[in-house]
TIFILUM-577412 format. One line per field, with one value per residue: y, x, z of N, C-alpha, C, CB in turn; residue in one letter. Coordinates in steps of 0.1 Angstrom, whole numbers, always signed. Glycine has a CB too. Layout:
! TIFILUM-577412
n.yy	(Y, ...)
n.xx	(X, ...)
n.zz	(Z, ...)
ca.yy	(Y, ...)
ca.xx	(X, ...)
ca.zz	(Z, ...)
c.yy	(Y, ...)
c.xx	(X, ...)
c.zz	(Z, ...)
cb.yy	(Y, ...)
cb.xx	(X, ...)
cb.zz	(Z, ...)
resn	(A, ...)
This chain:
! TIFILUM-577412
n.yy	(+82, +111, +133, +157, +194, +191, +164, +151, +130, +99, +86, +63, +56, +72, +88, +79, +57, +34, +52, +77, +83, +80, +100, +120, +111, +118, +143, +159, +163, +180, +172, +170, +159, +143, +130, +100, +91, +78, +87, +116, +135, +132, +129, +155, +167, +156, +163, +194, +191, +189, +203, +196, +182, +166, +141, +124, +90, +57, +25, +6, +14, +17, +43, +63, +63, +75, +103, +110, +108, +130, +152, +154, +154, +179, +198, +193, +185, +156, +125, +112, +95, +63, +52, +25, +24, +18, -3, -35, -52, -87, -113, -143, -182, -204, -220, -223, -231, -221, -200, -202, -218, -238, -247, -251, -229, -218, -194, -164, -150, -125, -113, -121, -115, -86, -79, -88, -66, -47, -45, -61, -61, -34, -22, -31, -16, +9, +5, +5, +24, +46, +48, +48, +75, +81, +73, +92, +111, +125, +115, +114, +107, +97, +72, +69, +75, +72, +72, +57, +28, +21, -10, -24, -53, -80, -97, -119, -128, -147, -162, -169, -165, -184, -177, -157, -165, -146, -120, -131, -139, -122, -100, -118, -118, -90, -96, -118, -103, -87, -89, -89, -70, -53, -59, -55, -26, -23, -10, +11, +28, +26, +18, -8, -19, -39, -39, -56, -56, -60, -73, -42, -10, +4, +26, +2, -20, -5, -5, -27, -50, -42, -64, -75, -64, -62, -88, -94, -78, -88, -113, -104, -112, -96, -63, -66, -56, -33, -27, +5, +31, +51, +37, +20, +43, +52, +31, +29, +57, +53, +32, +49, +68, +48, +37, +13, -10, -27, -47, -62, -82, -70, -77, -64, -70, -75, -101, -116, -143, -158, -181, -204, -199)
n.xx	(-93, -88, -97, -81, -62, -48, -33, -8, +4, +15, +19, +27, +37, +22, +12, +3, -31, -38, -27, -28, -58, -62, -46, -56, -86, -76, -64, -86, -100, -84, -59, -25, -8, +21, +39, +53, +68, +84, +78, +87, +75, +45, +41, +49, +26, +5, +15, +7, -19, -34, -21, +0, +32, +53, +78, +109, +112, +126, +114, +126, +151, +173, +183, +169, +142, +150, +159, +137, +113, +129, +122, +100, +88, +102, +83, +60, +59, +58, +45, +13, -2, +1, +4, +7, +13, +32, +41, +56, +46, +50, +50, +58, +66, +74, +90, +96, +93, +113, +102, +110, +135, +127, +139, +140, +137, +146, +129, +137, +165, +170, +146, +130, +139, +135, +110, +101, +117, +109, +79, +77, +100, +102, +79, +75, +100, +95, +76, +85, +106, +86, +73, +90, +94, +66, +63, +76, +58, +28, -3, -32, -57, -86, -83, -58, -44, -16, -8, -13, -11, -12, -17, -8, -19, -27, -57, -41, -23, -39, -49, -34, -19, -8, +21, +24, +40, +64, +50, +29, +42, +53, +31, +19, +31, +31, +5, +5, +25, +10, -8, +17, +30, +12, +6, +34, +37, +9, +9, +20, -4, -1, -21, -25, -33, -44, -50, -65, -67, -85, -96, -88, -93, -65, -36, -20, -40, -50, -37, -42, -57, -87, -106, -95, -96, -126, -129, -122, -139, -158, -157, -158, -176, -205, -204, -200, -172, -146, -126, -128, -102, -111, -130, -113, -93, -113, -120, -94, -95, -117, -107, -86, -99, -117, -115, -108, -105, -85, -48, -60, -65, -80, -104, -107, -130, -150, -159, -146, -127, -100, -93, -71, -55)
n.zz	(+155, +150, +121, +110, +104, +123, +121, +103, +72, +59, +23, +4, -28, -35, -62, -74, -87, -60, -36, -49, -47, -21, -10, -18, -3, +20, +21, +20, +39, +62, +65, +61, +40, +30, +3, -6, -35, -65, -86, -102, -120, -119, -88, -82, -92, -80, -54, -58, -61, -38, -22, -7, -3, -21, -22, -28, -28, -28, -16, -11, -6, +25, +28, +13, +25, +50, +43, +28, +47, +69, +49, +49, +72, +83, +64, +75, +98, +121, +109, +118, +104, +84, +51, +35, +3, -22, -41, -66, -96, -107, -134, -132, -143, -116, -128, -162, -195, -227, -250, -278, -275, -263, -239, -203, -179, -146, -122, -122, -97, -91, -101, -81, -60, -53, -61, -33, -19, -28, -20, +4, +22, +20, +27, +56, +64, +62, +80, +107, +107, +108, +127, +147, +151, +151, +185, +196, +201, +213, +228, +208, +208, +231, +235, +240, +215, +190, +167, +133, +109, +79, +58, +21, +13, -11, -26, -36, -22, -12, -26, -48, -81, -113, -120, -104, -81, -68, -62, -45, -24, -15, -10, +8, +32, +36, +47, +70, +88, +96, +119, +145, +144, +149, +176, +187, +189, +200, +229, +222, +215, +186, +156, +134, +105, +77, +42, +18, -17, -45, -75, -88, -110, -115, -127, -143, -151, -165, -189, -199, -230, -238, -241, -224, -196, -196, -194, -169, -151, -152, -139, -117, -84, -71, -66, -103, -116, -120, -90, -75, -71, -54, -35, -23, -13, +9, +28, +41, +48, +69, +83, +97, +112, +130, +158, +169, +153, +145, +138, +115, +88, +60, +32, +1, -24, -36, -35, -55, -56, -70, -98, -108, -130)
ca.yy	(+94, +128, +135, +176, +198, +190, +152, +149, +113, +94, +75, +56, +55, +84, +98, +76, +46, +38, +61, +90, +85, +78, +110, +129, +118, +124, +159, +164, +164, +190, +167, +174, +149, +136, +119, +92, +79, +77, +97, +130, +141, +125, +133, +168, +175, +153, +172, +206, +192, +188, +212, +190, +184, +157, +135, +114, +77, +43, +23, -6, +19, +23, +59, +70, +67, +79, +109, +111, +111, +135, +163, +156, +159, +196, +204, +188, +176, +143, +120, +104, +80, +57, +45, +22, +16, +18, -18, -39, -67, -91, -123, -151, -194, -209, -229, -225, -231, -208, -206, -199, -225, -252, -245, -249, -215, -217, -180, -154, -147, -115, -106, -126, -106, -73, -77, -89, -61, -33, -51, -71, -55, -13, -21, -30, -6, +23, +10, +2, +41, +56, +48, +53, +89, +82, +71, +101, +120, +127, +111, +124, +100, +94, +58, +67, +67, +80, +68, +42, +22, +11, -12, -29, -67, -80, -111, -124, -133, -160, -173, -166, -175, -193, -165, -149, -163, -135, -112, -137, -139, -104, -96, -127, -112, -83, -96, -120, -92, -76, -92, -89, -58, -46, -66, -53, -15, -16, -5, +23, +35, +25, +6, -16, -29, -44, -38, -65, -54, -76, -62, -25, -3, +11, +19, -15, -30, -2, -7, -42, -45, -35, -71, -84, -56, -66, -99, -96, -72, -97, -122, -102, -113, -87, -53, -69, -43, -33, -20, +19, +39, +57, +28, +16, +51, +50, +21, +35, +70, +45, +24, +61, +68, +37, +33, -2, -15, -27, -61, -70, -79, -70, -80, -50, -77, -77, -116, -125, -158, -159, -191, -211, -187)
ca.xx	(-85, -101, -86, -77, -50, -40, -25, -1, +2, +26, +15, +39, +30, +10, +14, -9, -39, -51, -23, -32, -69, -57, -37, -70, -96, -73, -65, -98, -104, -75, -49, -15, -2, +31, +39, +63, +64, +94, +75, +83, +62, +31, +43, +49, +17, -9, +10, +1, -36, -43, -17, +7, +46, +63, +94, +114, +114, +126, +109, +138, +162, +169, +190, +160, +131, +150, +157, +122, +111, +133, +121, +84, +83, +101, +76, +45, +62, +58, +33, +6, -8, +17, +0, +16, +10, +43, +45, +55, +40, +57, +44, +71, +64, +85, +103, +87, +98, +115, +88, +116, +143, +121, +147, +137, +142, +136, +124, +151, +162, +173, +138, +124, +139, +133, +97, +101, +124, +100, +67, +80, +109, +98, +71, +80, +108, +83, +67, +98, +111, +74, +66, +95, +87, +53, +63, +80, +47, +20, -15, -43, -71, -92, -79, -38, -37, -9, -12, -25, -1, -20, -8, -17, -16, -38, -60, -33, -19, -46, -55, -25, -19, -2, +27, +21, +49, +67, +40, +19, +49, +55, +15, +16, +41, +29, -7, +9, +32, -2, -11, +25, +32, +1, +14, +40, +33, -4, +16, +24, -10, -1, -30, -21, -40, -40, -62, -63, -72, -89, -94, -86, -88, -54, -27, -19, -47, -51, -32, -43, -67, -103, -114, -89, -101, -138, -135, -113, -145, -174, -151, -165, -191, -210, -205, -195, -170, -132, -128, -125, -93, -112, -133, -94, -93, -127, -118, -84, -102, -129, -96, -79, -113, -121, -103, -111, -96, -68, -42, -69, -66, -95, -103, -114, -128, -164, -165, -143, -115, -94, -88, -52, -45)
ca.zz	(+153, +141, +109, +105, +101, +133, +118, +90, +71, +42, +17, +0, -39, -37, -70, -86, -84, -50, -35, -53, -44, -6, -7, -21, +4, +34, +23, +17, +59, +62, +65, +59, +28, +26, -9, -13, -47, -78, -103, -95, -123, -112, -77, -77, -96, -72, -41, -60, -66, -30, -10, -1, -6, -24, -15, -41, -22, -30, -4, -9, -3, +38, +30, +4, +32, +64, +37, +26, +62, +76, +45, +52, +90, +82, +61, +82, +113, +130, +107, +126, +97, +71, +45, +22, -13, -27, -46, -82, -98, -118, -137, -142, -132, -110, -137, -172, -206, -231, -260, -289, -276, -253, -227, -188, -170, -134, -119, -118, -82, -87, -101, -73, -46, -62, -54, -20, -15, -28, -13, +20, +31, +16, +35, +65, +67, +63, +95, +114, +108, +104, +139, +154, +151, +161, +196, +207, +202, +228, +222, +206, +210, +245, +242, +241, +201, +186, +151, +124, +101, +68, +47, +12, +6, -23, -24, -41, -8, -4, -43, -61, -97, -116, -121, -94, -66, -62, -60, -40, -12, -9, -4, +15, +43, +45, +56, +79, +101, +106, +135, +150, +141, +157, +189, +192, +189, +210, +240, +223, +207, +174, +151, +122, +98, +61, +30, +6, -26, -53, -94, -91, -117, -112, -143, -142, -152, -176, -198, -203, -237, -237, -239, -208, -186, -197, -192, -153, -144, -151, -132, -101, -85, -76, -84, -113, -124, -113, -81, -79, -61, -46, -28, -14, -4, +18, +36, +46, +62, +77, +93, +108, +119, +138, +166, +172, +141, +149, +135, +111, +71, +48, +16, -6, -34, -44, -33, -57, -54, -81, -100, -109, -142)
c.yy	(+105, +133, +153, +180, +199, +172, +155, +134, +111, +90, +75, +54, +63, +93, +92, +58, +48, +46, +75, +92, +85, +91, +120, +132, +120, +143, +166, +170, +176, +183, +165, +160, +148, +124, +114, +86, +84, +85, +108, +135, +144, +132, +147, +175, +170, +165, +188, +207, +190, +194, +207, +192, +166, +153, +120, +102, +66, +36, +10, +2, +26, +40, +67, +72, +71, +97, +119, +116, +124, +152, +161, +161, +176, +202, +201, +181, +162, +136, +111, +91, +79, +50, +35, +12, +15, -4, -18, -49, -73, -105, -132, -164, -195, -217, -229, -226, -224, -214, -208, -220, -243, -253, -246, -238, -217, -195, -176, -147, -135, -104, -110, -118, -88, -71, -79, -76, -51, -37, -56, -60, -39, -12, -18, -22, +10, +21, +12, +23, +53, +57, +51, +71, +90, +84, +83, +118, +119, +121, +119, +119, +97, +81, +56, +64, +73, +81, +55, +44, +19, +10, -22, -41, -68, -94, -124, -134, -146, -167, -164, -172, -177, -180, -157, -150, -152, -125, -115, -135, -128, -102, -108, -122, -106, -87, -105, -111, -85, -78, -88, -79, -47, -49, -56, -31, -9, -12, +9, +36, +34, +15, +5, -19, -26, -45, -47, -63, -62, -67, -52, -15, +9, +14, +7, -20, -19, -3, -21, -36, -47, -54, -80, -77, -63, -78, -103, -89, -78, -106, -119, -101, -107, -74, -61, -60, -46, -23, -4, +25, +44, +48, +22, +31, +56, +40, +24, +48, +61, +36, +38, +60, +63, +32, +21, -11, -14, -45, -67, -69, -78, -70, -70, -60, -78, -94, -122, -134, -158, -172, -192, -199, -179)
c.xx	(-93, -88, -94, -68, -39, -24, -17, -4, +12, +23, +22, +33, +22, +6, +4, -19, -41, -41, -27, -45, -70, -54, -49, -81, -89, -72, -77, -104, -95, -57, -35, -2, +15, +34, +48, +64, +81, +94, +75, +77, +49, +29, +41, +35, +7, -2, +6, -14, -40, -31, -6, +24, +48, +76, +93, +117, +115, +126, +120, +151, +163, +170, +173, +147, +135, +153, +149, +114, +112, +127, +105, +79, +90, +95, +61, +42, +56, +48, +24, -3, +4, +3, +8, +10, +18, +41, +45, +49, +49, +51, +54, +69, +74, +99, +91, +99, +100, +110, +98, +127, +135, +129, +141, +144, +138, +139, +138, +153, +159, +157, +128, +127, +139, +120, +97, +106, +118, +87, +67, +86, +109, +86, +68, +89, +103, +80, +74, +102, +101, +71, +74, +93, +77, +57, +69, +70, +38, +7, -21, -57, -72, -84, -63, -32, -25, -6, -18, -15, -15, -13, -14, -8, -22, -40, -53, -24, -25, -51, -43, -22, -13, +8, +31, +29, +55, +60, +36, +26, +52, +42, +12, +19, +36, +12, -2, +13, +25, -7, +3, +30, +23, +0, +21, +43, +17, -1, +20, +11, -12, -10, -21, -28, -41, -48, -60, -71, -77, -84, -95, -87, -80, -46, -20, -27, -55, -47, -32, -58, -84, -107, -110, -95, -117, -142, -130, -132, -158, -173, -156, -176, -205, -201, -196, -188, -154, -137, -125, -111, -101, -122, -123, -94, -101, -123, -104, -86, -105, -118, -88, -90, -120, -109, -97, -108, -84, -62, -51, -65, -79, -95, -113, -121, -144, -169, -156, -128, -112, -92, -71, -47, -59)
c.zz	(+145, +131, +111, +103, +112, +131, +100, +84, +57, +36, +5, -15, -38, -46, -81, -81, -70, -43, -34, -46, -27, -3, -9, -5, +20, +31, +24, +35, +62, +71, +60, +49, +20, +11, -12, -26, -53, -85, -99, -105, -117, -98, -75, -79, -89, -58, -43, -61, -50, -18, -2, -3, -8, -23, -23, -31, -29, -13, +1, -5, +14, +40, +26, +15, +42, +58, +34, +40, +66, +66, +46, +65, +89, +80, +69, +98, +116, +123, +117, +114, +87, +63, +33, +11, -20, -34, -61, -82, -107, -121, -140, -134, -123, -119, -147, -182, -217, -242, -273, -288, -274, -242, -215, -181, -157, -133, -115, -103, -84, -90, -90, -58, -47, -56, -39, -16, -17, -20, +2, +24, +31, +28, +52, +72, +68, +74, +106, +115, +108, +123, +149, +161, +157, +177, +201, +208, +214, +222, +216, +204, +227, +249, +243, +226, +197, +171, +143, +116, +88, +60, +37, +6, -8, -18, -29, -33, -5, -17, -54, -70, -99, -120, -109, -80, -62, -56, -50, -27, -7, -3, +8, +29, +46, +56, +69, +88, +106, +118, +144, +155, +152, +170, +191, +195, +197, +218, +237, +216, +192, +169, +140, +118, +79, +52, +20, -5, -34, -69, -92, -104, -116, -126, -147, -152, -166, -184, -202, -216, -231, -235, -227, -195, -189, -191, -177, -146, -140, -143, -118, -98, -82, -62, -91, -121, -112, -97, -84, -71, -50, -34, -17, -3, +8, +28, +43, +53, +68, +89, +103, +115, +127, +145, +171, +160, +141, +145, +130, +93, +71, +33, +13, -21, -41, -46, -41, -53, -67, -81, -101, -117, -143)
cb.yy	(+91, +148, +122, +186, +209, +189, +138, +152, +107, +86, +74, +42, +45, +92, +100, +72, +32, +23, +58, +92, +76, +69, +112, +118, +108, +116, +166, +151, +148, +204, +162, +180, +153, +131, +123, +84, +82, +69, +96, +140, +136, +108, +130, +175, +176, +130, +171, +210, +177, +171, +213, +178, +193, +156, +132, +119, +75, +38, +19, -17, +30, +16, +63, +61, +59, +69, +105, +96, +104, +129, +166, +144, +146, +202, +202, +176, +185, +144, +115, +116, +82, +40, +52, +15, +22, +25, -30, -42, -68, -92, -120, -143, -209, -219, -248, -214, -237, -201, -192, -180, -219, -267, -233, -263, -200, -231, -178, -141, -149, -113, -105, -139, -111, -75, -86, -100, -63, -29, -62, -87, -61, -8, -29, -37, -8, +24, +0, -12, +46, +46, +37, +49, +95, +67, +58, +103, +119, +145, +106, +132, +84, +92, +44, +51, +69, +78, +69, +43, +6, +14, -18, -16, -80, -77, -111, -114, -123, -156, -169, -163, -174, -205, -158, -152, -170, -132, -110, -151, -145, -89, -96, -139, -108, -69, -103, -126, -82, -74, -110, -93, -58, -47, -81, -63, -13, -21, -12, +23, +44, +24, +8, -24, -29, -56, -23, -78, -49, -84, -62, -24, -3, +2, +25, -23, -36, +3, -2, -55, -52, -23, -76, -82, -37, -66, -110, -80, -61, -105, -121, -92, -121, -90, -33, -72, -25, -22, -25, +29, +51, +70, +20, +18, +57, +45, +9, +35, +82, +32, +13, +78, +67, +26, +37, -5, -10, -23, -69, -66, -91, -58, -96, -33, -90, -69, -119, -123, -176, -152, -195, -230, -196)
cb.xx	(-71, -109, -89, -78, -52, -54, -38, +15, -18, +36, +3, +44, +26, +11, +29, +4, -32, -60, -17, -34, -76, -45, -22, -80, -110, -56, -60, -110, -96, -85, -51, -10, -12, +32, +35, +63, +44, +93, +59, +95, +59, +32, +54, +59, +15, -13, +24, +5, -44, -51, -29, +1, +56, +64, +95, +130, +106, +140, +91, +141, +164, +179, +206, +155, +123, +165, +158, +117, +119, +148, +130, +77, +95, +105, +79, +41, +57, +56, +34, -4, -26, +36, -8, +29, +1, +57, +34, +68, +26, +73, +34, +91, +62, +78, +111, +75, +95, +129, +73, +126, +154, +122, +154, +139, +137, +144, +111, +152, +173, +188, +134, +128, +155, +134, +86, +108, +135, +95, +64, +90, +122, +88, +68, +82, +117, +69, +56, +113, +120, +57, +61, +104, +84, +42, +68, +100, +40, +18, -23, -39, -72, -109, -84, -31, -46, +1, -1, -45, +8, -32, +5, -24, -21, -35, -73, -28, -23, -60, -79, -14, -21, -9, +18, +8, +59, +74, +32, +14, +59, +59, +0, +22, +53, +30, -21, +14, +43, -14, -14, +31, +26, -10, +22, +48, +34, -14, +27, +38, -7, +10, -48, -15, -55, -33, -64, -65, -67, -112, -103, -73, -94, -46, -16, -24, -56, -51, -22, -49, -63, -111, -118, -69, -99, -142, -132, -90, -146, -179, -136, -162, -192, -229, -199, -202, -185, -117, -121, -139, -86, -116, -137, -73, -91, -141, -120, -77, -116, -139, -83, -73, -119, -128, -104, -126, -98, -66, -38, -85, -61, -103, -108, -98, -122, -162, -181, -145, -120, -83, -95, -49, -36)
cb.zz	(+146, +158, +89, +113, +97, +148, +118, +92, +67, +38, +16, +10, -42, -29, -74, -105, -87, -40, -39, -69, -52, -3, -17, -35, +3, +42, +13, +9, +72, +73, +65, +75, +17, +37, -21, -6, -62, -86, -112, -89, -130, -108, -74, -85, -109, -67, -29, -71, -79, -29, -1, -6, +7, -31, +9, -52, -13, -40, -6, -24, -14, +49, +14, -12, +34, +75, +33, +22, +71, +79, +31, +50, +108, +78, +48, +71, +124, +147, +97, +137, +88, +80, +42, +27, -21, -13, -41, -89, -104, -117, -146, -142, -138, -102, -131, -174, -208, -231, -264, -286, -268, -260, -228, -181, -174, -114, -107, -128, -72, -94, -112, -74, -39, -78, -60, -14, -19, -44, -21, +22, +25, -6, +31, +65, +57, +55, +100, +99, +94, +90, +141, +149, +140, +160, +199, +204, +190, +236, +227, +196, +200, +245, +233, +253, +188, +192, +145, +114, +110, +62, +52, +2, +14, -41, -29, -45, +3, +10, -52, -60, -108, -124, -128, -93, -65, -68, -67, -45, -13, -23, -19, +10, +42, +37, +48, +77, +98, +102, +137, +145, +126, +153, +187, +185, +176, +215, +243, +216, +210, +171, +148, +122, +106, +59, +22, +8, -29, -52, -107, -87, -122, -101, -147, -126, -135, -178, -196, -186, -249, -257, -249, -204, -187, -208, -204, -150, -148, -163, -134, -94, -81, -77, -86, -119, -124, -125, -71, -76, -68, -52, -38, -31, -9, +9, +29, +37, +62, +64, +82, +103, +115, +130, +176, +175, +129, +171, +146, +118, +60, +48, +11, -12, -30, -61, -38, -66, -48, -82, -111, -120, -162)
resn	(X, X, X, X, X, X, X, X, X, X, X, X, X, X, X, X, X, X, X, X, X, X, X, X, X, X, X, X, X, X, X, X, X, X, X, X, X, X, X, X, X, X, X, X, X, X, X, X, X, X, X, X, X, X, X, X, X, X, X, X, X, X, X, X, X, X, X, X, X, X, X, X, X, X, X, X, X, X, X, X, X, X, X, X, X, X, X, X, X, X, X, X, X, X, X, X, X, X, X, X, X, X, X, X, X, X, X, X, X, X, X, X, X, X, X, X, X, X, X, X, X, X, X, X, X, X, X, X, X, X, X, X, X, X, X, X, X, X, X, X, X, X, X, X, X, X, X, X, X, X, X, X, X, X, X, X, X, X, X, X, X, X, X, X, X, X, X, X, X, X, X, X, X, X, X, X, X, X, X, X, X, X, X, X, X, X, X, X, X, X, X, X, X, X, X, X, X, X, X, X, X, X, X, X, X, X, X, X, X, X, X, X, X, X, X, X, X, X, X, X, X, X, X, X, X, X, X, X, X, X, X, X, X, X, X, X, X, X, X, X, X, X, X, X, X, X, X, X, X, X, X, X, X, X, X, X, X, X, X, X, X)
């Protein structure tokens, strides 16, 4: 797909980390940037830094993205790329012990389905209502494209920690439905495919101390260092761009496999 001002695009968490930097290097082409995120701070002020328009979305909410949707295609009409970065993390075992009492807690559903419900199911529901729209467009690639889905697991998906189920099953899902997904929409031109991130340095991982970040970045094996946003965002043009990328995960990781904890 030839990125210009002729394609619009969403990206879901776009107000900040690999989002923000997503939302950057497509505008940079003359691409017409849709910003889903929460923070309408954040929000309003990345779609002022690159020309865009913001839209307040919860990606678990069906009302909040058919909403979202409907005030972005007015302002930019019909998107032809979805990106989605919209996701939480949460760290909690399956069943651990309370440090004060000694008590056995198993994992709380309700924060258990919380992530699924922003990660799995936000996710999916973006592409479900993102594409619909696509299909009643006209091509615009030689091969019958009509758009590109991208969406973001983590390697988490395939070495998840000790902590890490909820997270792990949500990033897990979505890399699975990529093949499916992309099944079931090649009939219509639509590509799919899924970026798995590894150590990012995102605000996440900022706000961790100076010697946790130090010691997560040495962990990789080479470049030895966090990943960058804007590296996520390179490989997400490089997937609109390539037409032939299609129903595939990738690991964004610098080699590494995470251990147990």
């Amino acid at each position: 797909m030839k990125l210009d001002s002729n394609i619009s695009a969403v990206v879901t968490g776009g107000a900040a980390g690999l989002g923000a930097a997503t939302s950057r290097i497509l505008a940079k082409t003359g691409v017409k940037v849709a910003i889903f995120d929460l923070n309408e701070e954040q929000g309003k002020a990345m779609a002022g830094e690159i020309d865009g328009v913001f839209c307040h979305c919860d990606v678990s909410n069906p009302e909040s993205i058919e909403g979202a949707l409907k005030e972005a295609r007015a302002k930019h009409g019909q998107e032809r790329i979805l990106v989605n970065c919209a996701g939480i993390a949460l760290g909690i075992k399956t069943v651990r012990r309370d440090r004060q009492s000694g008590d056995i807690v198993p994992h709380e559903l309700d924060a258990y389905a919380k992530v699924i419900a922003v990660n799995l199911i936000g996710t999916f529901n973006m592409i479900a209502l993102s594409t619909a729209g696509m299909l009643t467009t006209d091509p615009v690639t030689k091969d019958g494209g009509r758009g590109v889905v991208i969406n973001t697991s983590s390697i988490a998906a395939q070495d998840g920690q000790m902590g890490q189920v909820a997270y792990s099953a949500s990033k897990g899902g979505v890399a699975a439905m990529t093949l499916p997904v992309a099944r079931d929409l090649a009939r219509e031109g639509i590509r799919v495919a899924t970026i798995m991130p590894g150590l990012f340095d995102t605000p996440m991982v900022a706000a961790l101390p100076d010697n946790i970040r130090e010691a997560l970045a040495a962990s990789v094996p080479f470049p030895s260092r966090m990943g960058q946003p804007e590296e996520y965002a390179a490989l997400a043009k490089h997937i609109c761009e390539n037409d032939f990328l299609n129903g595939e995960c990738i690991r964004l990781d610098g080699a590494i496999r995470m251990t147990a904890s």
